[in-house]
N, C-alpha and C positions, 0 to 999 in steps of 0.2 A: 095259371102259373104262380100270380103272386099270392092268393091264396093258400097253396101248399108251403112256398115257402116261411110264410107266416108261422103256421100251424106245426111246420116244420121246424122250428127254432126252440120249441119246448122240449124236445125230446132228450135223452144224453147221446147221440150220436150229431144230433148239430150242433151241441155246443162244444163239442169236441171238432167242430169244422174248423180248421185253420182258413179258411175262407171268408167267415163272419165274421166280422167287429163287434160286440156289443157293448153296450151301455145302458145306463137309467138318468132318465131326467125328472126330478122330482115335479116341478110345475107341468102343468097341462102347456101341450103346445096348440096355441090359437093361429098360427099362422106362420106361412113358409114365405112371404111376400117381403124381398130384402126393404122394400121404403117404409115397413113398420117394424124394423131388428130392433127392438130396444134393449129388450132381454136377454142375460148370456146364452140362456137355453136357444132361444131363437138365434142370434146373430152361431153359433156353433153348426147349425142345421145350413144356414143362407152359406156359410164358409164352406159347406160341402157340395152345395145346388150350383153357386154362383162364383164367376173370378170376377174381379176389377181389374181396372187398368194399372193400378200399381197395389203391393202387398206390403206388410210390415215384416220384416225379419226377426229371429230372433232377438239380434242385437239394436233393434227398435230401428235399424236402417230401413228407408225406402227401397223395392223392391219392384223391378220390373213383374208383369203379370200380363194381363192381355196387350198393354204396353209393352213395347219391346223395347224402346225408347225414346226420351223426351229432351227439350231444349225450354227453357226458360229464358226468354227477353225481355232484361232489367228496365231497357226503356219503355215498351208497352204493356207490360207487367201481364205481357203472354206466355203460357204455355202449351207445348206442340206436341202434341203425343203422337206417336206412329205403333197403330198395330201391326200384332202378328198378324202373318197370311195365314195362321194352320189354326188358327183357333175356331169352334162349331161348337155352335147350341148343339144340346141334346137333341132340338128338332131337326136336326142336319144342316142349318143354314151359317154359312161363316158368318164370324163376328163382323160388322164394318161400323164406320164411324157413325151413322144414323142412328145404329143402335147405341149407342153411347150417348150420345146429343136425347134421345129420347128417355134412355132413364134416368138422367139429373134430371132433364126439366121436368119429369115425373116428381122426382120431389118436392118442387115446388106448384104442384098442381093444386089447386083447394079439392078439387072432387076426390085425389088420393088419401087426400088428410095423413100424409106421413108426418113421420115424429124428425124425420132427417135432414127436413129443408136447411137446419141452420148451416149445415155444411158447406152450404154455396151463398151464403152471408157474403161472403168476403168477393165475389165474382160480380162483374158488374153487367147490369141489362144487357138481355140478348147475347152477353159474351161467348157461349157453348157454342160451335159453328163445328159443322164439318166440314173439312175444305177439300176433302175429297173421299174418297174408300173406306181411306187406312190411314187418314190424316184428321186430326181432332182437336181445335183450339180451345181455349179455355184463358180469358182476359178478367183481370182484376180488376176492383174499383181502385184500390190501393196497394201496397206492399201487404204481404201476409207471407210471412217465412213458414208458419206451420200447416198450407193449404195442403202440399203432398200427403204431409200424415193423417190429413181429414179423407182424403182420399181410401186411404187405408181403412176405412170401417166397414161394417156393414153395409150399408146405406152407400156407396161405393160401389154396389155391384152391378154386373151392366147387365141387360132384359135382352131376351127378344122381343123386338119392336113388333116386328109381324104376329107373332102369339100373342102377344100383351094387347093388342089391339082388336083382335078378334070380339064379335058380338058375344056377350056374354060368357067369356074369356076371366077364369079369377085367378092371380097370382096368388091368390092366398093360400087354393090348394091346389093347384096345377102349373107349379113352376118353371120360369123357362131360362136353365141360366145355359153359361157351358164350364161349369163348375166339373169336379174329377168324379159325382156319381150322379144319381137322379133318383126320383123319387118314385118307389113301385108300388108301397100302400101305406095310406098314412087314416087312422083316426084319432082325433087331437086327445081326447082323456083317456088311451091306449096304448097305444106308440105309433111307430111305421117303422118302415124299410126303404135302403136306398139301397140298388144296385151299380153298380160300375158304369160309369159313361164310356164304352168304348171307344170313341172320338174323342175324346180327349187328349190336348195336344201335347201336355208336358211327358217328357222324356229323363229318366235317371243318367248320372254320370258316367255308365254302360248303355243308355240309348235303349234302355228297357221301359216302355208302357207302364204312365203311373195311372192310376193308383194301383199296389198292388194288389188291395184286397178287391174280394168279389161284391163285398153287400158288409151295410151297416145296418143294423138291430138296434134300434132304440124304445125302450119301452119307456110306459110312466106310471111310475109308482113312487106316492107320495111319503110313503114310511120312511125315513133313511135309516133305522136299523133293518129294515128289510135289506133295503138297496147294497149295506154292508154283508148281509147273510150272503145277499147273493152277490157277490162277489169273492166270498169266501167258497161259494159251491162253484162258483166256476160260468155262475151264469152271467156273469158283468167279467169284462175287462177289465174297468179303470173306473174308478169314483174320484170327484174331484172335491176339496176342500175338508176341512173336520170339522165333524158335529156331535155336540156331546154324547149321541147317540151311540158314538165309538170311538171318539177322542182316546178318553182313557186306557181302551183296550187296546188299541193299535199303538200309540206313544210310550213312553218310559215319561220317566219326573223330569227328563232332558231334552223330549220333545224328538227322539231316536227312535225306531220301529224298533219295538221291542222281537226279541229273538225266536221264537215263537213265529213270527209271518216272514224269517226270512229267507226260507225256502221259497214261499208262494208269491211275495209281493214284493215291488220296490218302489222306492218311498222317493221320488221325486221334489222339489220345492227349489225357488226362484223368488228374488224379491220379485212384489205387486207394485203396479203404479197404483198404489191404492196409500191415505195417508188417514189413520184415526184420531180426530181429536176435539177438544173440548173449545165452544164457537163463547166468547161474550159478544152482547147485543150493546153495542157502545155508549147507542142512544136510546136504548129502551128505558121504559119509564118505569117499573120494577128492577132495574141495574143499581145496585148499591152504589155510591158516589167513589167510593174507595177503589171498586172493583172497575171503574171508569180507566184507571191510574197503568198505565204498564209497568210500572214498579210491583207493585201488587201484585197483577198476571204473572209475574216473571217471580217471582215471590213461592206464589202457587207451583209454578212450575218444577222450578226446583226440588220442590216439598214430595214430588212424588219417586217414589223407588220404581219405575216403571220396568227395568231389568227384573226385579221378583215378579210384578203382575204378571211381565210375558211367560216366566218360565213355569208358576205355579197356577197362572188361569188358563194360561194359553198352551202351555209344553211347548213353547220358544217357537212357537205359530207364525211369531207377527214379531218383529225388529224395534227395539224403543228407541226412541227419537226427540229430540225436542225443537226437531225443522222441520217446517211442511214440506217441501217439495222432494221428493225419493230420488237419493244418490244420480241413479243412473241417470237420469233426466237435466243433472247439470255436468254430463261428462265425468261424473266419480265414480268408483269402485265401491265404495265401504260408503256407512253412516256414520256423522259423526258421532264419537263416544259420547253418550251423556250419562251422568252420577245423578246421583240423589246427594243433597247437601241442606240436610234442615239446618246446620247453625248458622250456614250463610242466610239461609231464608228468613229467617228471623230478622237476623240484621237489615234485609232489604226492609220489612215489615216497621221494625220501629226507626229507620230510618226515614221511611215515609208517611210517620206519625200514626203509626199504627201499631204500639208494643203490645205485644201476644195475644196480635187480632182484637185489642179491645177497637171500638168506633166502628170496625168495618161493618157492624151489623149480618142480620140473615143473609146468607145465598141462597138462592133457591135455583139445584140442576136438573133438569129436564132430560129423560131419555127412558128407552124404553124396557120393554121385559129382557131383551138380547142381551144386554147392558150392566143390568145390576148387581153383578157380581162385581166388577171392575168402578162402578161409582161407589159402593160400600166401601172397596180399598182408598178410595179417593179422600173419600171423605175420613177416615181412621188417620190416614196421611197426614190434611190438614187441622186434623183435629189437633193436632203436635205445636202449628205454629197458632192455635187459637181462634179459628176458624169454625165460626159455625154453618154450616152445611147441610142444606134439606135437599133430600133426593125426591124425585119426584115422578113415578115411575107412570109412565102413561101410555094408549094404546099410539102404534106406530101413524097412523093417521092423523090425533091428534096430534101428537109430536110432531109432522112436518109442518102443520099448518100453525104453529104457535112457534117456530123454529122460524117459519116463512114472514107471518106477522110480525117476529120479532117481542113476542107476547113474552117470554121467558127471559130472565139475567142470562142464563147459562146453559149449555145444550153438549150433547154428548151426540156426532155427526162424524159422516167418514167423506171422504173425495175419492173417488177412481177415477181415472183418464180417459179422454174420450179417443186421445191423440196420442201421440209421443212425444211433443211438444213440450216445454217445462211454463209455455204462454198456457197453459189448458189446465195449469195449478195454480200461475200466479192469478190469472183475470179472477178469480176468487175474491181481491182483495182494490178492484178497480170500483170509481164510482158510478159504472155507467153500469155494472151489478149488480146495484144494489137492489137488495130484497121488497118489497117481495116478486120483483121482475124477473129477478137473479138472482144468483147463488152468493151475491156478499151478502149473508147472514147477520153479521158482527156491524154492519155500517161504518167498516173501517173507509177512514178518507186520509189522503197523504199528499201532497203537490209531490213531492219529490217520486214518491212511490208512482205516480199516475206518469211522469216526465219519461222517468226511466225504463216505462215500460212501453210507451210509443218510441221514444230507443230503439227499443229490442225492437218491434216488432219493423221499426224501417230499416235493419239490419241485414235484408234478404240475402246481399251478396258476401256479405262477412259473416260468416256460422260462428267463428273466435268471437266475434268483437258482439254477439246476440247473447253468446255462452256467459260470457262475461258478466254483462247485464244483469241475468237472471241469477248468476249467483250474488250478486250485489245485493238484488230485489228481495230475494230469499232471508240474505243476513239481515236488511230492514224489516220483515217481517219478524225474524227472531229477535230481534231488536224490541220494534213496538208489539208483539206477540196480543194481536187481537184475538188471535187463538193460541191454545196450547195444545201443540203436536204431541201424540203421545206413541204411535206405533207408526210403522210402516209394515203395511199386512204379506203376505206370503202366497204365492202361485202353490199351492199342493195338492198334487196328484197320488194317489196309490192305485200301480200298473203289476199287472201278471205278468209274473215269470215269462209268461208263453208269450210276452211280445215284444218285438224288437222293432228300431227304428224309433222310440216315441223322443215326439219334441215338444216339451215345456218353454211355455210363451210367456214374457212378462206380463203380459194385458189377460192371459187367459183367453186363447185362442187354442179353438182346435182341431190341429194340422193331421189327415190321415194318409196325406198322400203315401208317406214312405214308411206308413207303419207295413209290418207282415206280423203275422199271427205261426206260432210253431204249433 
């Protein structure tokens, strides 16, 4: 059966099936096993195998899921999940709490070697308890207001315990979620197929049986102008993000689907919790002394027209910015506006003993081939306030591990979210991060910065008074600006006419339940 329908998907009468979903994933898929999702391609597959007990929403809200509801007790820094009765693995077996107690402490297995343990960081020994069925504890070492949204990831989904334990049992390719399909053939540098879980417990706001489709079609093909042809022919649904390989053709000089696709396609996009921008190593030993200075940083900053990079490199792709953490993550709508002001910049410059860049000496920026159209403006930028600037283009491996060392003055790096949390941008800039353990990069250190951010985070029962914090913490980053923020990047999807129902996710999540196919 699953063979024909494979073989069957080439033809032009199955891709004219309003039944199939299809797509292209450019990366080979190595594995369907949620404790290794690191990958978007992967964790998009695990989002159709597997549910968790709670989900993310659109609006970055927490989200019942095989939980149907929870209680958090501020004194014992418990939480009580109660499952649903209706939920069943693909193997027919109902979800109960054992199976949930068994795929965290999966993650923390050494013999799984998942990449997701850190998500129960925050959880103190033995705390995962079942306390009965449909009853599911989960105790902290400490306060952690953003534990729900770690919940929400990949690495969140819950097993069957009985299949997962089976003698020579691999989740990697025979997964056991009770997610809305299941998996009928997969080979990793090929594609698969997912068929419909008919168990499955979710219901539409008419109490109609989700998912609606029959089967998802995922191939892998590594070309993305292929990937775009074929989405043009009809044989892909939806490609997600732009790549030069079709940027141009599909965009206008305004970053608008140009007229020509818009019979066949619609052009989706959503800000990203994803932020681009340029890291100084504070205490590295190649860091010019001048470039030490936040005066300087903020100097630089200024100096760049980030509004034309977006719109002439990117076709208004990506949002300029000169805050790291993305609007919606401190309760705001909009970014704030930022200008380009090289006369001011100046001024900060020879105000801080530095007139038209004379003393600062060389900078030398690190980043890679992705990159060097947007360091080339960088550098033309600061050439204005007298800045000399060597770009330094290197291969993406080298680049993390001289980024990580702290080898380089200056680096050209991006953030995505792990969480919805605004704690999952700021710990960037904590000193318990620091590189090369962690992701502070820059070796920024601040008492005030470090204070107000264990603030936030014992703030569990006051979400205003956490809110708050973080946008405090925020403006002192833009303040002492050990980085400079340069974009906030864009969720972009392009979807066929023929489908309806689709839902664009800030994090890049992808939801089929309530697609249908005309």
């Amino acid at each position: 059966m699953f063979v024909t329908l494979v073989l069957g998907c080439d033809d032009h009468t199955s891709l004219e099936d309003p039944r199939v979903f299809r797509y292209n994933e450019s990366a080979a898929i190595t594995s369907l096993d949620p404790a290794a999702a690191r990958s978007l391609e992967h964790m998009w597959l695990v989002d159709q195998l597997y549910d968790g007990l709670v989900e993310l929403g659109p609006d970055l809200s927490v989200l019942p899921c095989l939980a149907k509801s929870w209680v958090f007790d501020e004194s014992t820094l418990t939480y009580q999940f109660h499952l649903r009765s209706n939920a069943f693995f693909t193997t027919g077996r109902l979800v109960d709490a054992d199976d949930v107690v068994f795929s965290f402490e999966r993650l923390r297995d050494p013999a799984v070697i998942s990449s997701g343990g850190w998500i129960l960081d925050a959880v103190a020994p033995n705390g995962i308890v079942a306390v009965n069925d449909s009853t599911v504890e989960m105790t902290l070492k400490e306060p952690y207001p953003p534990f729900l949204g770690l919940l929400t990831t990949a690495y969140g989904s819950v097993v069957d315990r009985k299949a997962a334990s089976l003698e020579g049992y691999s989740l990697r390719d025979s997964p056991a979620g009770s997610g809305p399909f299941e998996l009928a053939w997969w080979m990793s540098d090929a594609g698969l197929v997912l068929h419909r879980h008919e168990g499955y417990w979710e219901r539409d706001s008419s109490g109609n049986k989700l998912p609606y489709l029959d089967a998802v079609h995922v191939d892998v093909v590594q070309d993305m102008g292929a990937e775009f042809l074929g989405l043009r022919q009809g044989r892909y649904d939806f490609i997600s993000g732009l790549h030069p390989a079709y940027m141009e053709t599909l965009l206008d000089e305004s970053g608008l689907l140009r007229q020509e696709f818009e019979d066949e396609l619609i052009h989706h996009h959503i800000p990203f919790l994803k932020t681009d921008y340029l890291g100084v190593v504070l205490d590295g030993t190649t860091t010019p002394e001048a470039l030490r200075k936040a005066s300087v940083r903020r100097a630089m900053s200024l100096a760049l027209d980030r509004r034309g990079l977006a719109q002439h490199l990117r076709r208004n792709s990506v949002t300029a910015t000169d805050h790291f953490v993305p609007p919606t993550m401190l309760g705001k709508q909009a970014v704030q506006a930022v200008t380009q002001n090289v006369v001011r910049a100046r001024e900060i410059l020879a105000e801080a003993g530095y007139p038209k860049g004379q003393g600062v000496g060389e900078i030398v920026l690190s980043t890679t081939s992705d990159y060097i159209d947007m360091c080339a403006a960088f550098q033309h930028d600061w050439a204005a306030l007298g800045l000399d600037v060597k770009v330094d283009v290197v291969p993406a491996s080298v680049h993390r591990e001289r980024v990580a060392q702290g080898e380089t003055a200056m680096f050209y790096k991006s953030w995505l979210a792990d969480h919805a949390d605004a704690e999952n941008f700021l710990g960037l800039f904590t000193e318990a991060n620091f590189s090369p353990g962690g992701p502070n990069y820059t070796h920024y250190k601040n008492r005030k910065f470090e204070l107000g951010f264990d603030r936030a985070l014992l703030s569990a029962a006051r979400p205003e008074a956490r809110l708050k914090e973080y946008q405090i913490l925020n403006e002192m980053i833009h303040r002492d600006m050990p980085v400079i923020p340069l974009f906030h990047d864009q969720v972009t999807h392009f979807v066929s006419h023929r489908i309806e129902g689709w839902q664009i996710h800030p994090v890049n999540r992808l939801d089929l339940r309530r697609v249908k196919k005309r």
